[in-house]
C-alpha positions as CSV (number, residue, x, y, z in Angstrom):
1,X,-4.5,15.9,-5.2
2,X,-4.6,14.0,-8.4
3,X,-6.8,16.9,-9.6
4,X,-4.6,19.1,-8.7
5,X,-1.9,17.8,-10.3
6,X,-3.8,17.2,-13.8
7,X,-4.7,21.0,-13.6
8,X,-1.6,22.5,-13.2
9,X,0.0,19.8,-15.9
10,X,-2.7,21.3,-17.8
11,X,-1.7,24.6,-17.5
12,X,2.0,24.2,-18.4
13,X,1.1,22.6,-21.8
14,X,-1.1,25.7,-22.6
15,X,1.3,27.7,-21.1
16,X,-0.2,29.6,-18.0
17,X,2.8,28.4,-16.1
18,X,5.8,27.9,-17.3
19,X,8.1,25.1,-16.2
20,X,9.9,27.1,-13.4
21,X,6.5,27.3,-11.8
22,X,5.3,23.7,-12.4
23,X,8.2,22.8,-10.4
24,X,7.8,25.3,-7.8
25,X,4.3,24.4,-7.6
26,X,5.0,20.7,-7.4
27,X,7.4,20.8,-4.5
28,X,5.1,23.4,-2.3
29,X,2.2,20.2,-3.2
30,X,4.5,17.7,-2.2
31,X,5.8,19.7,1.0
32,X,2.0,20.7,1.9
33,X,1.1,17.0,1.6
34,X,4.1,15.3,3.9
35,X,3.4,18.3,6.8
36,X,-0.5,17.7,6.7
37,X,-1.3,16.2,10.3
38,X,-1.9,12.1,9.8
39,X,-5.1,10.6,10.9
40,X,-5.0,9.0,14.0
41,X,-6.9,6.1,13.8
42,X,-10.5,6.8,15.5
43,X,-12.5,9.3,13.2
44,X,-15.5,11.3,15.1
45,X,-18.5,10.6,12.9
46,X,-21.3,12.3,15.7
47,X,-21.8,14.0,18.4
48,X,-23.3,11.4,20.2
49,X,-25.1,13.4,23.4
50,X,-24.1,16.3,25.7
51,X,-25.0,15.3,29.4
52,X,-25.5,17.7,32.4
53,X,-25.2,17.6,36.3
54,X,-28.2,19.0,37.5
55,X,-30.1,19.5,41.3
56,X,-33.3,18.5,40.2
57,X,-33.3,15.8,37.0
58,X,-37.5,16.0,36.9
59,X,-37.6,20.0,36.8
60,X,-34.9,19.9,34.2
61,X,-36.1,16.7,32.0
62,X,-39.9,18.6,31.9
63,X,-38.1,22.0,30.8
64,X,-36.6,20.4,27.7
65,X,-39.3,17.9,27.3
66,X,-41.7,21.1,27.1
67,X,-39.7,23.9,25.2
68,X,-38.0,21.9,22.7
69,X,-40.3,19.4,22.1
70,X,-37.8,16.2,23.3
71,X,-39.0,13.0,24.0
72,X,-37.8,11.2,27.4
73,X,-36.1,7.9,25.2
74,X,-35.0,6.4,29.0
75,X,-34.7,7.3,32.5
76,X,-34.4,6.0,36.3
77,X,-34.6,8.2,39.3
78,X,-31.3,10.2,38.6
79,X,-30.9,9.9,34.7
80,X,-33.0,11.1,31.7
81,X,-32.2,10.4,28.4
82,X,-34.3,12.9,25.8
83,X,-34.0,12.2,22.6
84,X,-32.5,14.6,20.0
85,X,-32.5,13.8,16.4
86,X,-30.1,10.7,16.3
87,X,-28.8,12.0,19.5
88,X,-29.8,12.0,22.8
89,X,-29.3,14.9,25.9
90,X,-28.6,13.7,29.4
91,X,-29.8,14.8,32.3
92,X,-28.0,13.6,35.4
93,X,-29.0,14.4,39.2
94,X,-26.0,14.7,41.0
95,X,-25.0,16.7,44.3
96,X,-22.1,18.5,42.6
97,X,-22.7,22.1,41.5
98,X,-24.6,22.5,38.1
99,X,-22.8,21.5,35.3
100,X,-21.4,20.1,32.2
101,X,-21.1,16.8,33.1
102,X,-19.5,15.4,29.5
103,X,-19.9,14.9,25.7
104,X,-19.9,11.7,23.8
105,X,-17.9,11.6,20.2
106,X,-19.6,8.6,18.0
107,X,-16.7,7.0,16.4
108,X,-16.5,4.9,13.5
109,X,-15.5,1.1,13.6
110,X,-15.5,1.9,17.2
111,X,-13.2,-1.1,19.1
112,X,-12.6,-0.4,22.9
113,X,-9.7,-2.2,22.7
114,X,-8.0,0.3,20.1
115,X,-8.7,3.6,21.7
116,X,-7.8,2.2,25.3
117,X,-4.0,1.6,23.5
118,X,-3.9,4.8,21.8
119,X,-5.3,6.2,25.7
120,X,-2.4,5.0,27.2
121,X,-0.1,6.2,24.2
122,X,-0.8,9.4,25.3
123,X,-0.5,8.9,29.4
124,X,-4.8,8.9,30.0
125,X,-6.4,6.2,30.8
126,X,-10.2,5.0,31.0
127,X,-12.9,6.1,33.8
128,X,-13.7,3.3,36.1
129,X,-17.8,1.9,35.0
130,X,-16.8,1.5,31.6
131,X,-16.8,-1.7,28.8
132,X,-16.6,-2.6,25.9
133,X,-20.0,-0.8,24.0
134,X,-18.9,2.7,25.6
135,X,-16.6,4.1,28.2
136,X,-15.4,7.3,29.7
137,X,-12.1,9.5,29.8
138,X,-10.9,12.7,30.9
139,X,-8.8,14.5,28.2
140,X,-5.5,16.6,28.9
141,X,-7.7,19.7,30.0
142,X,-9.8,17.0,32.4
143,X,-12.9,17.3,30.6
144,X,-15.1,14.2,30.7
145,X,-15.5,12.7,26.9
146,X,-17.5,9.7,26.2
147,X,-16.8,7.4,23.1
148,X,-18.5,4.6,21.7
149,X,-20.1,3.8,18.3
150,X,-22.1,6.0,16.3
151,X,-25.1,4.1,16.5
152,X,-25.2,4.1,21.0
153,X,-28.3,5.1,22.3
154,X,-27.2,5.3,26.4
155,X,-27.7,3.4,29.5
156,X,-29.7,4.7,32.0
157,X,-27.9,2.6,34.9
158,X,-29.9,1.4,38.1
């Protein structure tokens, strides 16, 4: 904004604007800067992973393993982990229909305590299974959204 500023100081002085319009643009600056939305607190720094429900994790794991060249990071009998840049895609066997199962936001200076309060600001709370490295909630619309810390590689579980 300082920039901003400078330039159109810059201008009245040469006179591209004259001071009617210094003002004018000023107060639109100032009027811009008070309505822009304020940060929140948590800042989304990754997409951390995308996991899927799926019938068959093995049939599913060996697709992506093969076509797109991922490397299986972890797994146990129901949960692959393939690994995707700095990312990872899980696969998750599950009896439920094919699906999205939910998608992980990496968030900076992540602190479990902090986003649990700002949760409940907002009526949601946590998923049971969680802790303090990485947990689970379901947004307004009831889609599943992991958060944890940018640098979280994922737990394959038992």
């Amino acid at each position: 904004m300082h920039l901003i500023i400078e330039r159109m100081l810059g201008d009245f002085e040469c006179g591209r604007l004259t001071r009617r319009q210094l003002a004018a643009s000023l107060a639109a600056l100032v009027a811009g800067a008070q309505a822009a939305p304020k940060p929140s607190g948590l800042r989304a720094v990754s997409l951390n992973n995308v996991t899927v429900r799926v019938a068959y994790v093995q049939r599913t794991s060996q697709f992506y393993q093969e076509f797109f060249g991922m490397p299986l990071k972890q797994h146990s009998a129901t949960t692959h982990i393939l690994g995707v840049g700095k990312s990872f895609f899980g696969i998750e066997q599950k009896p439920d229909p094919v699906a999205l199962d939910h998608f992980d936001f990496g968030i900076a200076g992540f602190n479990a305590d902090d986003v649990i309060a700002k949760l409940k600001a907002r009526n949601l709370k946590p998923e049971p299974g969680g802790n303090k490295e990485s947990f689970k909630f379901r947004d307004p619309d009831g889609f599943l959204v992991q958060v944890n810390g940018p640098a979280y590689e994922g737990h394959v579980g038992s």
